[in-house]
mmCIF file of the N, C-alpha and C atoms, coordinates in Angstrom:
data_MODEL
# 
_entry.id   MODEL 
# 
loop_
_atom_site.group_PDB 
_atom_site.id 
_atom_site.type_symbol 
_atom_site.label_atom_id 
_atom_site.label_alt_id 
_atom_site.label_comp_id 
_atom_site.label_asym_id 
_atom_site.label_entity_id 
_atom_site.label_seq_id 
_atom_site.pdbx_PDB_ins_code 
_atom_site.Cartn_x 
_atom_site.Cartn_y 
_atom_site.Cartn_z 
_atom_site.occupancy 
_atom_site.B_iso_or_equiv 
_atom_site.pdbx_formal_charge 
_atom_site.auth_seq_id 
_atom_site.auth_comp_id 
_atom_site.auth_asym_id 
_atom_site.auth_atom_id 
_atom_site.pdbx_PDB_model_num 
ATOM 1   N N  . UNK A 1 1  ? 84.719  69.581 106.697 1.00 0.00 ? 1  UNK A N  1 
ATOM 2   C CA . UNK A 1 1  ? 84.106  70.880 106.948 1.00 0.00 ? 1  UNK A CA 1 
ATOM 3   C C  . UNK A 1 1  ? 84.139  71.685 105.661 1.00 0.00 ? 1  UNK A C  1 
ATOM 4   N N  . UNK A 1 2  ? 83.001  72.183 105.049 1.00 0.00 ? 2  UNK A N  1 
ATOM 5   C CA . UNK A 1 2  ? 82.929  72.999 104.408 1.00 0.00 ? 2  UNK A CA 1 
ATOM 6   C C  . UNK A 1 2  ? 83.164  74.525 104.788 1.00 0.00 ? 2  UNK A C  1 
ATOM 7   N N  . UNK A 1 3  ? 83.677  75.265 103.814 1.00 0.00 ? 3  UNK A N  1 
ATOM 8   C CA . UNK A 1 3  ? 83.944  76.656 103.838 1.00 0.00 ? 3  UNK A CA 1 
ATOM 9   C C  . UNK A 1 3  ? 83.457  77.562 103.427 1.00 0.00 ? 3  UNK A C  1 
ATOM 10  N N  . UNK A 1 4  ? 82.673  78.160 103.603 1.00 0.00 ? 4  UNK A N  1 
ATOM 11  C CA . UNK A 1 4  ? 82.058  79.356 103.925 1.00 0.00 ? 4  UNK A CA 1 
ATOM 12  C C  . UNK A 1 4  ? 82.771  80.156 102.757 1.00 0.00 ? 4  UNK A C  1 
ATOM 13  N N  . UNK A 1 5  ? 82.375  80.872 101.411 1.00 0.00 ? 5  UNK A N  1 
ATOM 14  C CA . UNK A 1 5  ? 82.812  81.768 99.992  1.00 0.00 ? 5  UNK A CA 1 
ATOM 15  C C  . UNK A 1 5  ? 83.154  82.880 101.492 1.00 0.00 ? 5  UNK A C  1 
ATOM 16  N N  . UNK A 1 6  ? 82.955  83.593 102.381 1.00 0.00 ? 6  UNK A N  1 
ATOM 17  C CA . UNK A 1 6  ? 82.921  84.493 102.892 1.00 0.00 ? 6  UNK A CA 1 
ATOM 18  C C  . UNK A 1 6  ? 83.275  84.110 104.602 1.00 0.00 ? 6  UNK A C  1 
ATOM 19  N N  . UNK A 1 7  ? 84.378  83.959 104.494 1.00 0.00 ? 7  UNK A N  1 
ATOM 20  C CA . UNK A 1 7  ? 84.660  83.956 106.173 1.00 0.00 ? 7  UNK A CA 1 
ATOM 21  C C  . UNK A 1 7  ? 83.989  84.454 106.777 1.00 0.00 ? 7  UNK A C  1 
ATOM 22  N N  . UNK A 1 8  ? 83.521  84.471 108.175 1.00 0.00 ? 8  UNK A N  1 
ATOM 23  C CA . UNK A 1 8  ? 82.530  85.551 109.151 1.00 0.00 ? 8  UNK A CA 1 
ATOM 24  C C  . UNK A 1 8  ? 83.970  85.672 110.068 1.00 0.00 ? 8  UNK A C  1 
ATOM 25  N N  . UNK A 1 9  ? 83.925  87.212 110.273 1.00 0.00 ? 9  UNK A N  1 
ATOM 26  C CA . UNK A 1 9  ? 84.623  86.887 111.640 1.00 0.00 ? 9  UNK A CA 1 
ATOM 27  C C  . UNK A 1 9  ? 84.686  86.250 112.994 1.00 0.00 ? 9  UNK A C  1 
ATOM 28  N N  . UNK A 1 10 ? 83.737  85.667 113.027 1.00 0.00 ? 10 UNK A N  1 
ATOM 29  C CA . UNK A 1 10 ? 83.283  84.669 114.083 1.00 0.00 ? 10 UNK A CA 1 
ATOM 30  C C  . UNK A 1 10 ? 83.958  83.590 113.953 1.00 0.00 ? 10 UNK A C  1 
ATOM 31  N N  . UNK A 1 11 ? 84.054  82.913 112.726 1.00 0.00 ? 11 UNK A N  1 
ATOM 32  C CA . UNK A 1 11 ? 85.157  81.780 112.602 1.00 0.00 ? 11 UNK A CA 1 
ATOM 33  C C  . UNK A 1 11 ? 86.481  82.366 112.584 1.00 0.00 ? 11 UNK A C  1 
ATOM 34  N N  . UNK A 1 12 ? 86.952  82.939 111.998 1.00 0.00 ? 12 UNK A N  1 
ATOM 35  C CA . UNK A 1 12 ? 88.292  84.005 112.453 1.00 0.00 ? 12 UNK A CA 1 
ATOM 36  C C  . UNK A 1 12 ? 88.698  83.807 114.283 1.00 0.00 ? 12 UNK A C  1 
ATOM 37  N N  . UNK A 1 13 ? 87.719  84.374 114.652 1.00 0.00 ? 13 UNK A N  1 
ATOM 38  C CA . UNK A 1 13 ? 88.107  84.567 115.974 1.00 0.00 ? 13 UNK A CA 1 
ATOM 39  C C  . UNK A 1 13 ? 88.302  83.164 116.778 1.00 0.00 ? 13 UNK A C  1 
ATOM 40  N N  . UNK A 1 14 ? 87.196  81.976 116.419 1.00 0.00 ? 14 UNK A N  1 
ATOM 41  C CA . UNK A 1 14 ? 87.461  81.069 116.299 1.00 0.00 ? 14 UNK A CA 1 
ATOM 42  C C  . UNK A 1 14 ? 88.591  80.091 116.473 1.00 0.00 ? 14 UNK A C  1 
ATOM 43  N N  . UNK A 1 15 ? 88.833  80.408 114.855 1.00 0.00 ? 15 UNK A N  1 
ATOM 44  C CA . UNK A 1 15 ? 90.422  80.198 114.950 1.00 0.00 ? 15 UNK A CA 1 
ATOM 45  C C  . UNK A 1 15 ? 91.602  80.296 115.593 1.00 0.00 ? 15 UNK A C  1 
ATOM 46  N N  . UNK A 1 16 ? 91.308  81.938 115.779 1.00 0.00 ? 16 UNK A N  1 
ATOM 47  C CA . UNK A 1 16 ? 92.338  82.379 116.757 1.00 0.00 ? 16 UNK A CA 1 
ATOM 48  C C  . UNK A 1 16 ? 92.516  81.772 118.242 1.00 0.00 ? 16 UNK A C  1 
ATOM 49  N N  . UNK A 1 17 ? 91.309  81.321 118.456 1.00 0.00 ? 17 UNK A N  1 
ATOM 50  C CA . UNK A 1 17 ? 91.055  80.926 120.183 1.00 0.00 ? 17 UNK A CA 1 
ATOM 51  C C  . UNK A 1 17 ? 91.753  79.304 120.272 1.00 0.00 ? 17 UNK A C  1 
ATOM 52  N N  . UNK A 1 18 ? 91.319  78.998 118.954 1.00 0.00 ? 18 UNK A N  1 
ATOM 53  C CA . UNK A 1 18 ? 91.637  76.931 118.836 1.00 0.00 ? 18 UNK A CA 1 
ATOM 54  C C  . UNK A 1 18 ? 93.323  77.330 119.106 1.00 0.00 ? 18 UNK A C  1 
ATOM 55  N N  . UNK A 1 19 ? 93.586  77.860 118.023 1.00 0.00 ? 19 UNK A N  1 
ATOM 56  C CA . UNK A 1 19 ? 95.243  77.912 117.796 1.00 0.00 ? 19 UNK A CA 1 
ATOM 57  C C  . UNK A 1 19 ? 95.875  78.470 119.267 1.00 0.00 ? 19 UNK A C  1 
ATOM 58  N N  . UNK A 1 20 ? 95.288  79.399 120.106 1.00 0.00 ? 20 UNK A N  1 
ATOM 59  C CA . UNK A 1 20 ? 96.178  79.820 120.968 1.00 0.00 ? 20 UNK A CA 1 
ATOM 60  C C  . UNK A 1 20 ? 95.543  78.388 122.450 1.00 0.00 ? 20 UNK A C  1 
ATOM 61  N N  . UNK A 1 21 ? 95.001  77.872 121.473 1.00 0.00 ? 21 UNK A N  1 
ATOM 62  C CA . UNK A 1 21 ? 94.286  76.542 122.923 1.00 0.00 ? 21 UNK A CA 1 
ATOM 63  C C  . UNK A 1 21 ? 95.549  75.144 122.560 1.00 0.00 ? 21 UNK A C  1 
ATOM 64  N N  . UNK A 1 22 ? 95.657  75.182 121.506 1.00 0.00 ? 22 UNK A N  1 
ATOM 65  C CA . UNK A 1 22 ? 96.491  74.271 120.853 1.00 0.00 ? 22 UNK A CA 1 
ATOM 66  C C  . UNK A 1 22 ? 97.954  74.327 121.018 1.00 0.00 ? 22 UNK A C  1 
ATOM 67  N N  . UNK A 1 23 ? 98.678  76.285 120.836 1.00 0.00 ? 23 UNK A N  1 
ATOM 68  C CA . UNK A 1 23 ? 99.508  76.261 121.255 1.00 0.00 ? 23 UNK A CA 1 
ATOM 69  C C  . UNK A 1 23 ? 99.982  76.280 123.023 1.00 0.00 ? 23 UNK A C  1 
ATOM 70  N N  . UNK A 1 24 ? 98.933  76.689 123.689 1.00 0.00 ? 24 UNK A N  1 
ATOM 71  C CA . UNK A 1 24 ? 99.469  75.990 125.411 1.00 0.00 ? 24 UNK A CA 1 
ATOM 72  C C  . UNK A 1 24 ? 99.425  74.560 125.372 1.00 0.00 ? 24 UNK A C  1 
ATOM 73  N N  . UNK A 1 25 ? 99.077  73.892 125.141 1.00 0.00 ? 25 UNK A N  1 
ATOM 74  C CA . UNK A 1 25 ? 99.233  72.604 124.879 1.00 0.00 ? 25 UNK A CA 1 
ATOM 75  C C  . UNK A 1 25 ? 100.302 71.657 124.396 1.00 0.00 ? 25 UNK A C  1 
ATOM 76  N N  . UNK A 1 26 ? 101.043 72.355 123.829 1.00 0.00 ? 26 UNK A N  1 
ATOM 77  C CA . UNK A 1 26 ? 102.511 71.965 123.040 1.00 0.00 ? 26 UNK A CA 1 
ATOM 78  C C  . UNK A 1 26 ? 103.445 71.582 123.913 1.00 0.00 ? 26 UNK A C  1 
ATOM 79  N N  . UNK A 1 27 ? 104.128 69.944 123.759 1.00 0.00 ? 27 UNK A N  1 
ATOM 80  C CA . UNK A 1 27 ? 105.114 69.656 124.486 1.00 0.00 ? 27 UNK A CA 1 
ATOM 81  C C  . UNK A 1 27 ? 106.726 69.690 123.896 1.00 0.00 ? 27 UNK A C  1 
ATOM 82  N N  . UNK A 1 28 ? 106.213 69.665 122.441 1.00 0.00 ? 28 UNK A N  1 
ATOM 83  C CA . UNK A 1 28 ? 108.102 69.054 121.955 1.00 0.00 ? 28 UNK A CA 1 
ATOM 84  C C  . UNK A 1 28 ? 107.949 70.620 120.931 1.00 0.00 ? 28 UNK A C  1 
ATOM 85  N N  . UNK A 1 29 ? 107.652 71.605 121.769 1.00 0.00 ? 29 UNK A N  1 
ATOM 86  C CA . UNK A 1 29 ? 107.819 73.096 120.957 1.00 0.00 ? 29 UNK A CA 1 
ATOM 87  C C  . UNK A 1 29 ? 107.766 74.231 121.933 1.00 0.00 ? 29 UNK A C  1 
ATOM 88  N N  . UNK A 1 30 ? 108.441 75.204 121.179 1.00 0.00 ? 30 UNK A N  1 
ATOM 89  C CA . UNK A 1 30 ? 108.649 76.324 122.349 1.00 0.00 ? 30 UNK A CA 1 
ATOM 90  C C  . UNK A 1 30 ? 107.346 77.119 122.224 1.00 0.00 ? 30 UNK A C  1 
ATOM 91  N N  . UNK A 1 31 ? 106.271 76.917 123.880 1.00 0.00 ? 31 UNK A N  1 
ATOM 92  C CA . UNK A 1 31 ? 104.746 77.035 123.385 1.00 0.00 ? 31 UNK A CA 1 
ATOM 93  C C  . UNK A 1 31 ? 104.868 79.214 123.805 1.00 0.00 ? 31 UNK A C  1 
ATOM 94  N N  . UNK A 1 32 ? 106.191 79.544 123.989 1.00 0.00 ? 32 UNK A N  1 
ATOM 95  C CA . UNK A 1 32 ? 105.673 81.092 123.974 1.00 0.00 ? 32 UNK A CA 1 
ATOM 96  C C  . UNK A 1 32 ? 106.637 81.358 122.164 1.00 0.00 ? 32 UNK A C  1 
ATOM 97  N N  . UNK A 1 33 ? 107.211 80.625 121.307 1.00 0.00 ? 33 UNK A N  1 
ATOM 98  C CA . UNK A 1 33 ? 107.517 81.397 120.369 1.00 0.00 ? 33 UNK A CA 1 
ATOM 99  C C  . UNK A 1 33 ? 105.832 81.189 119.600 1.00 0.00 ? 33 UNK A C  1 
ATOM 100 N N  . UNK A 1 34 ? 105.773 79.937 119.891 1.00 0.00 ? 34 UNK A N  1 
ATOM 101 C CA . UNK A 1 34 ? 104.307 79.915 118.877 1.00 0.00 ? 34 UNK A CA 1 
ATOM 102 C C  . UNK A 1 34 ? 103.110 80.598 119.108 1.00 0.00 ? 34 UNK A C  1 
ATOM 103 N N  . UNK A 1 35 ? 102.929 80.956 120.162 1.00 0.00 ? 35 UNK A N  1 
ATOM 104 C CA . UNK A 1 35 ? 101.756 81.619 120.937 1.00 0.00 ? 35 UNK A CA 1 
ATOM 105 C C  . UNK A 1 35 ? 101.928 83.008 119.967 1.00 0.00 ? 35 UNK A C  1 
ATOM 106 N N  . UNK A 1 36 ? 103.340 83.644 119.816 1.00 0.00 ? 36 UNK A N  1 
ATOM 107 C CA . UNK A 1 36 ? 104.117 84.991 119.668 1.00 0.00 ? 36 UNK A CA 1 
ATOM 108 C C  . UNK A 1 36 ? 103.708 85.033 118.173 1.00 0.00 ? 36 UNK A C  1 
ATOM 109 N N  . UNK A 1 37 ? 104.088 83.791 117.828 1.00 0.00 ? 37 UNK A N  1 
ATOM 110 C CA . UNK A 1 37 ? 103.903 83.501 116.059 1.00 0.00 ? 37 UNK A CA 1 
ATOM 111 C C  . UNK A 1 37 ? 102.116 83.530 115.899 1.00 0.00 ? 37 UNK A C  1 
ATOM 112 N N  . UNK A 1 38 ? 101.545 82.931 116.155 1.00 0.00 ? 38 UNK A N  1 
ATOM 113 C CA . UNK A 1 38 ? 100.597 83.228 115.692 1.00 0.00 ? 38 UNK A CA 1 
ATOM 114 C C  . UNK A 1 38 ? 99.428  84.718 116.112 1.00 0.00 ? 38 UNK A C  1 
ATOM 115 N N  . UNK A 1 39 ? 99.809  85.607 117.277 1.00 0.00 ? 39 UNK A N  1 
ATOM 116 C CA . UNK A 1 39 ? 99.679  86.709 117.610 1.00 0.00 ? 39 UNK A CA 1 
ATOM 117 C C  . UNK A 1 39 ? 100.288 87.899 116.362 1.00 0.00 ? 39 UNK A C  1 
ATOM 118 N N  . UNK A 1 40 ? 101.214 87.685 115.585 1.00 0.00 ? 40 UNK A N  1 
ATOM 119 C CA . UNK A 1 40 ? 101.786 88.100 115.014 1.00 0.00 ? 40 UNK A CA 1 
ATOM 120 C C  . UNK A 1 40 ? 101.220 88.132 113.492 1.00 0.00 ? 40 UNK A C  1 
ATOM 121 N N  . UNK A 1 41 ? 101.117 86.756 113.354 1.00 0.00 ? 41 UNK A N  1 
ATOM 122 C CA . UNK A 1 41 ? 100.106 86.212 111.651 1.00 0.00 ? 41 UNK A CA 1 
ATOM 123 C C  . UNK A 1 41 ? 98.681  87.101 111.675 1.00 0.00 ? 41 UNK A C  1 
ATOM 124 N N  . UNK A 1 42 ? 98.018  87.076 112.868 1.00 0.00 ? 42 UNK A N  1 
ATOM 125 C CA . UNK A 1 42 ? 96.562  87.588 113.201 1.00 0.00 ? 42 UNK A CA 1 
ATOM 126 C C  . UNK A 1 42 ? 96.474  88.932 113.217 1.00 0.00 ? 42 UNK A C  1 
ATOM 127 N N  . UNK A 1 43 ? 98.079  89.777 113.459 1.00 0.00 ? 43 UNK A N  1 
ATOM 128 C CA . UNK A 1 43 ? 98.249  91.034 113.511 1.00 0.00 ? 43 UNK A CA 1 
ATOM 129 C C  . UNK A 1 43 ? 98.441  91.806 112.259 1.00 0.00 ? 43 UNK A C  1 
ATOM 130 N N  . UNK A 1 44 ? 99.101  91.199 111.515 1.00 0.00 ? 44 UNK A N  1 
ATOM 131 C CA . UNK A 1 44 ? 99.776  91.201 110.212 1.00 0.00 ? 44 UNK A CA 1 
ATOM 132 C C  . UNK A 1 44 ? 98.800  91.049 108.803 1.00 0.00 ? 44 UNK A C  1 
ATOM 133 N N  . UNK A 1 45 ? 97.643  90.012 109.013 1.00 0.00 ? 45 UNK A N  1 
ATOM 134 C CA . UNK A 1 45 ? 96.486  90.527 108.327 1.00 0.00 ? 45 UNK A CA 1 
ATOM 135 C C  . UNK A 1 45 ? 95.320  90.313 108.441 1.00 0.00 ? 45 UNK A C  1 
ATOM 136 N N  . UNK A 1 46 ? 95.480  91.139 109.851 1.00 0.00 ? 46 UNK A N  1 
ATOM 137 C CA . UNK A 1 46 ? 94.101  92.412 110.063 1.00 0.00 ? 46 UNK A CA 1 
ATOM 138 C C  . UNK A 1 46 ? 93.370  92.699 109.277 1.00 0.00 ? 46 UNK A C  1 
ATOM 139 N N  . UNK A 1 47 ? 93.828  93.298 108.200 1.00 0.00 ? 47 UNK A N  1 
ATOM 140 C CA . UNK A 1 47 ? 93.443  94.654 107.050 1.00 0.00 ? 47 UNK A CA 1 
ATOM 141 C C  . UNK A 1 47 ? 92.969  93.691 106.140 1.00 0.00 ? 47 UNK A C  1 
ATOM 142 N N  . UNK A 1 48 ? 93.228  92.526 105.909 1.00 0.00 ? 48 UNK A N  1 
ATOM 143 C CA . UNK A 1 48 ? 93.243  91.862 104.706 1.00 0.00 ? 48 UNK A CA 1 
ATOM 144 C C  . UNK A 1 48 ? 91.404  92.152 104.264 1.00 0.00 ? 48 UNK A C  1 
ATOM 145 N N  . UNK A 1 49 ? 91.132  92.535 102.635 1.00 0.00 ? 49 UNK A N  1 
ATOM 146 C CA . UNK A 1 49 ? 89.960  92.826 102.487 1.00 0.00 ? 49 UNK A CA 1 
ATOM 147 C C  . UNK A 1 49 ? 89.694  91.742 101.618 1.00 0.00 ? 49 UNK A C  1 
ATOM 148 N N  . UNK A 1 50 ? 90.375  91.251 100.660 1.00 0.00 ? 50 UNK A N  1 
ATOM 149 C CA . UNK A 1 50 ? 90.225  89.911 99.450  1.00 0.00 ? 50 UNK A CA 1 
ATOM 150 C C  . UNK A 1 50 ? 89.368  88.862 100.483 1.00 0.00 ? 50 UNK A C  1 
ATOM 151 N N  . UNK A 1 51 ? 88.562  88.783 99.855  1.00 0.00 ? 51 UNK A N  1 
ATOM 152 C CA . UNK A 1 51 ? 87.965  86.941 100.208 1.00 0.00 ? 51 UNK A CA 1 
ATOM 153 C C  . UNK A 1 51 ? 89.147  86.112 99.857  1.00 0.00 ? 51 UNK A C  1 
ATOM 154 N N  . UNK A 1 52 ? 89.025  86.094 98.666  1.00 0.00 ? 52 UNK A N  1 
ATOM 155 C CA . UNK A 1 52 ? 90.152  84.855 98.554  1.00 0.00 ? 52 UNK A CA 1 
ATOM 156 C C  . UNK A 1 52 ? 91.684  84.745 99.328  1.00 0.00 ? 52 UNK A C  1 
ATOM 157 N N  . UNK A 1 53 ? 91.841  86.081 99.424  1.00 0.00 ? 53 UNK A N  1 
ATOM 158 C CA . UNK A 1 53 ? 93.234  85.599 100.291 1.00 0.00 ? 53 UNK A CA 1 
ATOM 159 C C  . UNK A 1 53 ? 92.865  85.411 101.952 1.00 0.00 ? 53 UNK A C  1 
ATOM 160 N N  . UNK A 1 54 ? 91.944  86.038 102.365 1.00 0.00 ? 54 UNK A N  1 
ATOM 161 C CA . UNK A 1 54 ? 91.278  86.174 103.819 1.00 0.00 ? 54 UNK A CA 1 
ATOM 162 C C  . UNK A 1 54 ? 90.839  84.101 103.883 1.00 0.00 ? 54 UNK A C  1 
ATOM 163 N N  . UNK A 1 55 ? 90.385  83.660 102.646 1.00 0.00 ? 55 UNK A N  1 
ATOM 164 C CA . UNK A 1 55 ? 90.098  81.959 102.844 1.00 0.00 ? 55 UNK A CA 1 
ATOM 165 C C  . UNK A 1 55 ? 91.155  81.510 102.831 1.00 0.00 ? 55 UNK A C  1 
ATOM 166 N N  . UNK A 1 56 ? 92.214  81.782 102.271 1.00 0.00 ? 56 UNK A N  1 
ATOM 167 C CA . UNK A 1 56 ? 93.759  80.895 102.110 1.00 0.00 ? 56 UNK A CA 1 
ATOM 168 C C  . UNK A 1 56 ? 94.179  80.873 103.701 1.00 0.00 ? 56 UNK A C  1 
ATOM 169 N N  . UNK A 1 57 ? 94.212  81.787 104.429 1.00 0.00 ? 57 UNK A N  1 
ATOM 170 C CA . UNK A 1 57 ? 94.801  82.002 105.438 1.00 0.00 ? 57 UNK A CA 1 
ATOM 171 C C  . UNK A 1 57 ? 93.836  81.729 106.563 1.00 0.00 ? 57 UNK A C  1 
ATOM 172 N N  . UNK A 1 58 ? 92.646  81.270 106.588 1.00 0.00 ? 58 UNK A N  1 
ATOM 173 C CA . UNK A 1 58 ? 91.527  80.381 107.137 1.00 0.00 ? 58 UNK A CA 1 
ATOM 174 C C  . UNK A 1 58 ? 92.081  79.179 107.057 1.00 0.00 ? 58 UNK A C  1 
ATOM 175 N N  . UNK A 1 59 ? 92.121  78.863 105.777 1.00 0.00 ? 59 UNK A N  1 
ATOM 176 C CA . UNK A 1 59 ? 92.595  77.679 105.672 1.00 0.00 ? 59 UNK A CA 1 
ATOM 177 C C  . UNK A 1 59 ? 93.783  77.042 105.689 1.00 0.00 ? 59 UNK A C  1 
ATOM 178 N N  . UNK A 1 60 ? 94.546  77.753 105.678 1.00 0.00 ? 60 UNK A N  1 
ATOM 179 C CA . UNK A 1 60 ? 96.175  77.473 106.364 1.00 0.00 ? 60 UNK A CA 1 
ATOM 180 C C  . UNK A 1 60 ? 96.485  77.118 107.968 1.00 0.00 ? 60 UNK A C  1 
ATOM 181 N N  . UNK A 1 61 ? 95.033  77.893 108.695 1.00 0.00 ? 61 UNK A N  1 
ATOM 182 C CA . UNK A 1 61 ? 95.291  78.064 110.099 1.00 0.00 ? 61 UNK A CA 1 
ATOM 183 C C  . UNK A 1 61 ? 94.390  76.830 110.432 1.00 0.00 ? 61 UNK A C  1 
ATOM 184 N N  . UNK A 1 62 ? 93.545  76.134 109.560 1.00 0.00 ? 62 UNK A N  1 
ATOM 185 C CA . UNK A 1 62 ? 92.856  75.374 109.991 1.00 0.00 ? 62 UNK A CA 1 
ATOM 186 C C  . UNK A 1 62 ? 93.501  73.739 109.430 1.00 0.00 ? 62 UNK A C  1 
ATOM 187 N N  . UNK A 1 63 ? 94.212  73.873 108.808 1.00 0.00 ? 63 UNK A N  1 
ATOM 188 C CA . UNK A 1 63 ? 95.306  72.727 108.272 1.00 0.00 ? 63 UNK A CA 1 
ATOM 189 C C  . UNK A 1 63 ? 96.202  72.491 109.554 1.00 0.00 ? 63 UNK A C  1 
ATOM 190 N N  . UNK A 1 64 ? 96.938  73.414 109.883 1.00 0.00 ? 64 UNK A N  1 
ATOM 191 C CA . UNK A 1 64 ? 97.997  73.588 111.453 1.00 0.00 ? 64 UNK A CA 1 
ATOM 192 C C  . UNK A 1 64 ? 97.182  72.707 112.368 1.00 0.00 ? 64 UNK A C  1 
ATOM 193 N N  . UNK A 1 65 ? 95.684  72.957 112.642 1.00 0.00 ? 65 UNK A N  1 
ATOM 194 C CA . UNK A 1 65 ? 94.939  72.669 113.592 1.00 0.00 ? 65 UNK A CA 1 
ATOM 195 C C  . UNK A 1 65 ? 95.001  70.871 113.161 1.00 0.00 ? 65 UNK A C  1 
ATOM 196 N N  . UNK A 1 66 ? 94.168  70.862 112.042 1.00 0.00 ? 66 UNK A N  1 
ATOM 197 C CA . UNK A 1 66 ? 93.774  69.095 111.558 1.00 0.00 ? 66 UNK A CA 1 
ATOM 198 C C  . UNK A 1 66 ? 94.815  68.460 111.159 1.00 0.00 ? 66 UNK A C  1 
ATOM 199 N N  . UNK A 1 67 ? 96.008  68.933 111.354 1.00 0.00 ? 67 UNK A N  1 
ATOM 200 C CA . UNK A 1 67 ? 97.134  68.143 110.952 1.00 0.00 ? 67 UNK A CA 1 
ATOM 201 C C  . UNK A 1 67 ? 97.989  67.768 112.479 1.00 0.00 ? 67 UNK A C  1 
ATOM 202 N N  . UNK A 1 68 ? 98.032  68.792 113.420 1.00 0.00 ? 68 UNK A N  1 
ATOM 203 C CA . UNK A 1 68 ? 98.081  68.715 114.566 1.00 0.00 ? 68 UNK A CA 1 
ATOM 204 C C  . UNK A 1 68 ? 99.766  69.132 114.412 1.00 0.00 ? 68 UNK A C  1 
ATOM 205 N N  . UNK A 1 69 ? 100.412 69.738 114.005 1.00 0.00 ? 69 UNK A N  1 
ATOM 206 C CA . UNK A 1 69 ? 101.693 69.554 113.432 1.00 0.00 ? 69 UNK A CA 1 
ATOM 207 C C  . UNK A 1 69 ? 101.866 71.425 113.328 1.00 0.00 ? 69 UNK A C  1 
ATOM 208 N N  . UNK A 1 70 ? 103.319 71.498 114.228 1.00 0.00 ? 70 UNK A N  1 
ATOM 209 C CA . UNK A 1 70 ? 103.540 72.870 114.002 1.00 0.00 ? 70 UNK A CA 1 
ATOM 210 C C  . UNK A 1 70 ? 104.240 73.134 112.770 1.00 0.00 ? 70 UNK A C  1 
ATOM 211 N N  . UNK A 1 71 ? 103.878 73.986 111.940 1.00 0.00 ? 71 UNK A N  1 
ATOM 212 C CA . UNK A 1 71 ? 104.774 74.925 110.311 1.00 0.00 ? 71 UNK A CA 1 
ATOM 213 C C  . UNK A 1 71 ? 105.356 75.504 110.536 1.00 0.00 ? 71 UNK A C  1 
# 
């Protein structure tokens, strides 16, 4: 998958929906700290205005996903 110079919030939200689909799904993890954890990451940067750091953290959340593996 290629990446987008400019996140849309549409993939953002995206994200957010895979990850909280991924974390009910969790058997060998505690699926309400992670649910909590990533409610928290999504809360935390909100504000973020940088492209480049707004793609790092796209792409951090989308590594979690294709790796299948909680961080």
């Amino acid at each position: 998958m290629t990446i987008p110079s400019t996140i849309s919030n549409r993939l953002i939200l995206r994200l957010y929906r895979d990850l909280r689909r991924y974390g009910s799904q969790l058997q060998f993890t505690d699926q309400e700290y992670f649910l909590q954890r990533v409610r928290r990451e999504f809360d935390q940067h909100r504000d973020l205005s940088d492209p480049k750091k707004i793609e790092f953290c796209y792409k951090r959340g989308r590594a979690l996903l294709d790796q299948a593996r909680v961080v």
